[in-house]
Phi, psi and omega in degrees: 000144175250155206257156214212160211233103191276078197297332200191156197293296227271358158320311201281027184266351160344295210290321184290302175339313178269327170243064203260328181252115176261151176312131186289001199196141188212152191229174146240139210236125182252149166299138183217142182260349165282161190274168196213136198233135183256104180224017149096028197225132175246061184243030162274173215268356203268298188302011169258008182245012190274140153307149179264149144245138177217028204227064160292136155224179169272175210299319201273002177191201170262039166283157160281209184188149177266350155226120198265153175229149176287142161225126155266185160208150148228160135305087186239214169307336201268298146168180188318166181213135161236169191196114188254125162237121177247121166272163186176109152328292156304014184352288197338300172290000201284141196256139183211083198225346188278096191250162168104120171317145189044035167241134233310048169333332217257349178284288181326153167273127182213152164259142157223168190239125183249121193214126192238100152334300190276024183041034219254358227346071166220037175224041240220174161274149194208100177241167200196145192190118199260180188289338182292318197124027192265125178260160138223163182225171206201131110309095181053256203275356199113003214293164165067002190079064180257053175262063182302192163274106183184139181275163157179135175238146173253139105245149194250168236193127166334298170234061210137144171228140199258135144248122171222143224244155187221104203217121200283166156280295191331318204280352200235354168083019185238151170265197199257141178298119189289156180276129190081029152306159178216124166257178185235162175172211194176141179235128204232156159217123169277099191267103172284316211289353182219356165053048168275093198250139190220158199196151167284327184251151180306174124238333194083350170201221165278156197357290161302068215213082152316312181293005171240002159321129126324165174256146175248138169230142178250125187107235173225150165307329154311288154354287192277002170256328162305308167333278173336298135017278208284305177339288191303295196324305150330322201282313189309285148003254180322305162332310185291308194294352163286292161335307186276352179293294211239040160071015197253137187259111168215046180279323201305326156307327199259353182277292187292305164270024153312277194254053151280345186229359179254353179269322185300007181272304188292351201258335188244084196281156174306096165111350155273123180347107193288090209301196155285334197263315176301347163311301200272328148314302168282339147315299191306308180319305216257346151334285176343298185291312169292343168295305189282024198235358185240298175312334178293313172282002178271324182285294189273019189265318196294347174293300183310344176250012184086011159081007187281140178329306198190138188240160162269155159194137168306156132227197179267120185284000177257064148237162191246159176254142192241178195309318186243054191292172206261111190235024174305335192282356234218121174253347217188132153324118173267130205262323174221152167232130188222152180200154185264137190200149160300109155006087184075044177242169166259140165243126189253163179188142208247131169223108171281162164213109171300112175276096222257349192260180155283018181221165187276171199222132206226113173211138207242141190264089176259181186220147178188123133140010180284183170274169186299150188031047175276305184231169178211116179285117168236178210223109163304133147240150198275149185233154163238153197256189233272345186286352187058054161275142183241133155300069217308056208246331199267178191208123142238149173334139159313131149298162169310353193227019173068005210261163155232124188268112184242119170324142151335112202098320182255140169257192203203159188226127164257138197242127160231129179250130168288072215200158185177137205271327194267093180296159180144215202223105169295135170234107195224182209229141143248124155229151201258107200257029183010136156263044176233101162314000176246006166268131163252162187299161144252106190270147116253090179307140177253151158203144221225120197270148163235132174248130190293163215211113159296354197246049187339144163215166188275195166273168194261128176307106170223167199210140181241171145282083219249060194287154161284338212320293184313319194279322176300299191307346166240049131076026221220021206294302188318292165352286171302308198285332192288306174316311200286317199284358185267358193240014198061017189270136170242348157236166202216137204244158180243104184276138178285351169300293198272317186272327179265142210298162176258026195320142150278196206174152208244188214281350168279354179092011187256118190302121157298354206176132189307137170279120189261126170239058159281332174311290187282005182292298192307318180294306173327300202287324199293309168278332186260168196206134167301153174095348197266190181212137161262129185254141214240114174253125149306311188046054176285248239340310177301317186298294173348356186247345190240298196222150150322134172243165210000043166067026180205184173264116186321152189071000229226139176309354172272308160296321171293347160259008195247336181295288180351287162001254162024268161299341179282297191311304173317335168287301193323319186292300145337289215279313179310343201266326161138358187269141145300264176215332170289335178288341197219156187225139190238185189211140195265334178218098158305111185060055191207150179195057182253222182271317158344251183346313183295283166004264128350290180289312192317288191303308168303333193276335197261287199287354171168084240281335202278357185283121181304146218195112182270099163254152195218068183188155172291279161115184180274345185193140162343317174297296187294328161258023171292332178279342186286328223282318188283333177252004200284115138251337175212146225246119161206106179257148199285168183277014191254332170306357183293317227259338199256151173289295192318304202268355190298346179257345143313282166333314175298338203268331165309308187288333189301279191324339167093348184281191193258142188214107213250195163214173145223183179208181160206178186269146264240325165165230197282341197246027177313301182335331227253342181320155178271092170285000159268295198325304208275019169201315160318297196301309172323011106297328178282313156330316185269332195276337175316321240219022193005074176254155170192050193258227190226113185245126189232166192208139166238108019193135194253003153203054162296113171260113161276118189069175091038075173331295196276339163205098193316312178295342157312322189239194214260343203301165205253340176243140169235087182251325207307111160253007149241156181238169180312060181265215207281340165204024155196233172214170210218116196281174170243168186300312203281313184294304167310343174277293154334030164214313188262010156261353150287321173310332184280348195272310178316272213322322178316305184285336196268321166311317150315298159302327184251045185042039173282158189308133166304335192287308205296327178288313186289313181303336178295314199268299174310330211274311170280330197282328187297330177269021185354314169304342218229082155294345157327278201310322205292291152014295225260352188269329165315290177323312183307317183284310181292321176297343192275323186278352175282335192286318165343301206287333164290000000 
């Protein structure tokens, strides 16, 4: 460790600045000019000078765990260096079976490493490296073709297996970390023989959980509170000569964190060593002190504006905010908003409002001169996911009286959707209404141009797996189909688990007994709409796997004709109800494309060749699905197979065939709130139009609840997939659902800017432009705007 120099009272107010929230957990990574051969053997002389982590419990609480694991780290020019010592009891039981890059490492025992360069936690990188040497590696969900270059070798052992790892920065989009840089992350192990998942940092759910990151500090801790130091000392600066420029009394502030930082002195003696636990302290101590140093500046920014009470400002609505967001940045009231949209499309906009006084502040959100059911106001609220961080994710309806109560300090977010069947131009008003008489009103004209499409075209096929079960049990069925057909899902799925009937059958395949097909009748009318698609899962295999089904053994000539049966009745049934063949599509098997799945499709296709047939799986190899191809009509492969080298010749053979080929995705595990709802959902359609899909696109599931939506941290369940929520006599849309309606809408304007001659150069730079940018919904903005401008002149 290296030891610090208390240069000054008011130097060490660093420490606040910066850490005003502390980590729970912190490592320091030292530098090394020796070379390091990653050959899963850590016996060069640089790891004995490596940081440690040595404290794995499990992930999900302080339980121990009987096989513990070691992390060393170093550093160079270059990149990173890690070393997983896994002890393990069981040699035996250790699973080592998953080979081909990005493919499920985590059945195996494996280690990974989650690391967000920008310390931001809502973000992070994900490498992974089972005992074979199998990598995979994620920007968060995988998105883009994210494969960097970074080494790892296994060795295994008597009692344990060492991983050890090389990961360049250049590879990770970071430069090499100046000393006393600090990143956030978590080092994870999946341990089978005892089905033990353990982590350095806590998380409460799944892995990816950014808000439970550890600190990575490069260098020493010293390092990084001297950083800070310099940091501050500027900042400190500046303040004091602004405050004396405009006359602003902030002496009273700077007295009180003299000695808020002269008691953290005494605690720090000169020339003792800086641990991890005195680290961690001193964040925690020097909150205070970093509050009131954010007050001071606050105090003179509100000098700088003329003192008001409170401000607006535009943002971007697909980010999320936290209570007390940072608006230092933000001088001037944004006075107008203007924006552009497609003809019977949404345009969302995000208006924050900052409480700039000492007191709480009560303001009711009108609206006036838009056309009728033109816009709709909703009001984010925070939820929390299962590490129990809470999220701006539900968007709910104005209370009757339009208001928001926003604390001294904090802002609030008013969200607006837009929309209107009729090009021309919306001119409509937001006022920001104080309920105080010494506050004054705030306007913001909107004005939102809309544009007709010379070209109709239809909307693109999404499909949530959309059980009802929840939505039946609160009276909430109408609720629900309605929110999925306003988000755009146009197919609905009927699981054959809960609905489709079980009849028995005698050894010949004949029902013993009339088929109540009423369950599923009830389920039709609830869903279906002519322009809608019904998605049909058989789902036989599981029970068949479990029981006999029509009395017989599955695959066996009696069942195949009691299927057959079955599927006949079904249509028959269908076509009274009014669909044709076109309306609806069934899957023989969920997420499988094995002899079943032949099996299955064989027999539905034997019972009736026009009925359509969906597999929504990759499958293991190239053979299975060239043999599925004959019964195959339509391709939704998960969205992460895009991405992986082992399937690439799967994909190709899909798009070969000419059918439709879509994607789908789901959720990732407990913390889905905390997820991007632009990377991870938007940008996924600018993608698929890149990769020229025009299939069927899906998600599991928005609206399965496990537990308590809105507070995660309650229950125990491993998925939070739901993007919308429950209340007391509807539903309450979400940040993540507004996004999934407005990456299918960018995906339609894609096509309709195609179909209606807009130039291809203009449509591929728009699409480079986003894909090059992940981040950055701003770009995904001004490349919509390009486009709509492209197709009025098209229309002209």
């Amino acid at each position: 460790m290296y030891t610090i120099k208390l240069i000054s009272i008011l130097t060490l107010l660093s420490t606040c600045a910066i850490a005003g929230q502390a980590s729970p957990k912190a490592v320091c990574v030292p530098f090394t000019k020796s070379a390091i051969t990653i050959d899963g053997h850590i016996n060069e002389p640089a790891w004995k000078i490596a940081g440690a982590v040595r404290s794995f419990a499990q992930y999900k609480g302080e339980g121990k765990i009987a096989n513990q694991t070691t992390v060393k780290l170093l550093y160079d020019n270059k990149a990173l260096y890690l070393a997983f010592q896994c002890a393990e009891r069981d040699m035996a039981a250790l699973k080592a079976n998953i080979i081909g890059r990005d493919n499920s490492v985590w059945d195996d025992d494996c280690v990974e490493i989650f690391l967000d360069p920008s310390a931001s936690r809502t973000s992070f990188i994900q490498f992974a490296l089972n005992t074979l040497g199998t990598q995979y590696d994620g920007l968060g969900n995988d998105s883009y073709g994210f494969n960097p270059k970074w080494q790892g070798k296994s060795s295994v052992g008597p009692k344990g297996w060492t991983a050890e790892i090389r990961i360049p920065f250049n590879e990770m989009g970071a430069k090499t970390p100046a000393r006393g840089t600090a990143w956030m992350g978590n080092f994870c192990r999946e341990e089978q023989p005892s089905k033990e998942l353990s982590s350095w940092c806590r998380t409460d759910g799944s892995f990816g959980a950014p808000g439970s990151f550890g600190e990575i500090v490069f260098g020493s801790f010293a390092d990084k509170l001297e950083n800070d130091i310099r940091d501050l000392l500027v900042k400190a600066a500046s303040l004091e000569t602004t405050a004396h420029s405009l006359n602003v009394d902030s002496e009273h502030i700077f007295p009180n964190v003299r000695r808020s930082v002269e008691k953290e002195c005494s605690r720090l003696s000169v020339g003792k060593p800086v641990t991890e636990a005195d680290y961690l302290a001193a964040q925690s101590s020097l909150a205070e002190v970093s509050s009131s140093l954010r007050i001071a500046a606050e105090s003179i920014r509100r000098a700088e504006m003329g003192n008001p009470e409170y401000i607006v400002w535009e943002t971007t609505p697909w980010r999320h905010f936290a209570m007390k967001e940072d608006s230092s940045a933000v001088r001037q009231d944004t006075k107008t908003i203007s924006a552009i949209t497609l003809s019977g499309q949404t345009e969302s906009r995000a208006v924050m409002v900052s409480n700039l006084c000492a007191e709480t502040i009560e303001v009711r959100v009108l609206t006036s001169g838009f056309p009728a059911r033109s816009v709709e106001v909703l009001f984010p609220m925070f939820v929390r996911a299962t590490d129990g961080t809470a999220y701006p994710d539900a968007l709910a309806p104005s209370n009757p009286a339009s208001i928001i109560v926003i604390p001294p300090g904090e802002t609030r977010q008013i969200w607006l959707n837009i929309k209107s069947s009729i090009p021309g131009v919306i001119h409509g008003q937001i006022t920001i209404n104080p309920l105080t008489a010494s506050k004054v009103d705030k306007q913001i004209a909107v004005d939102v141009e809309v544009v007709g499409a010379p070209q109709i075209i239809a909307a693109p096929l999404s499909f949530t797996w959309d059980y009802l079960g929840d939505a039946e049990a609160r009276g909430l069925e109408t609720a629900y189909m309605q929110t999925m057909t306003d988000h755009g899902i146009n197919v609905h799925l009927i699981s054959g688990l809960r609905y489709m009937p079980r009849p028995t059958a005698d050894d010949a395949g004949n029902f013993t007994e009339p088929v109540d097909w009423s369950r599923f009748e009830l389920e039709v009318k609830l869903m279906w709409r002519p322009g809608r698609l019904l998605y049909i899962n058989t789902d036989v295999w599981e029970k068949a796997a479990e029981r006999p089904i029509y009395n017989g053994k599955f695959g066996s000539p009696g069942w195949n004709t009691a299927f057959k049966k079955i599927m006949t009745e079904m249509v028959g049934e269908l076509t009274r109800l009014g669909l044709s063949y076109a309306d609806y599509m069934v899957c023989p098997v969920d997420e499988s494309i094995d002899e079943r799945y032949i099996t299955i499709a064989r027999l539905i296709k034997e019972a009736d060749p026009k009925i359509k047939i969906v597999e929504d799986t990759i499958g293991e190899s190239l053979e299975q699905v060239k043999a599925a191809d004959q019964y195959t009509d339509y391709w939704i492969p998960h969205f992460k197979s895009y991405f992986a080298d082992s399937v690439k010749l799967s994909i190709d053979y899909m798009k070969s065939t000419g059918k439709p080929v879509g994607f789908y995705f789901y959720s990732e595990g407990s913390n889905e709130k905390a997820r991007d709802s632009y990377h991870d959902y938007i940008l996924d359609f600018w993608y698929a139009y890149s990769r020229g899909l025009n299939g069927v696109f899906g998600y599991w599931t928005a609206t399965q609840h496990y537990g308590d939506p809105w507070n995660r941290h309650q229950t125990t369940a491993d998925y939070d997939p739901s993007l919308f929520y429950y209340g007391t006599d509807g539903v309450v849309s979400g940040r993540r659902w507004e996004a999934w309606r407005q990456g299918l809408e960018d995906f339609h304007l894609l096509k309709t800017c195609e179909a209606s001659g807009v130039d291809s150069a203009v449509i591929s730079a728009a699409v480079n432009r986003v894909l090059d940018n992940p981040h950055d919904p701003n770009v995904a903005a001004k490349a919509r705007e390009t486009l709509l401008r492209s197709l009025m002149t098209a229309h002209h």
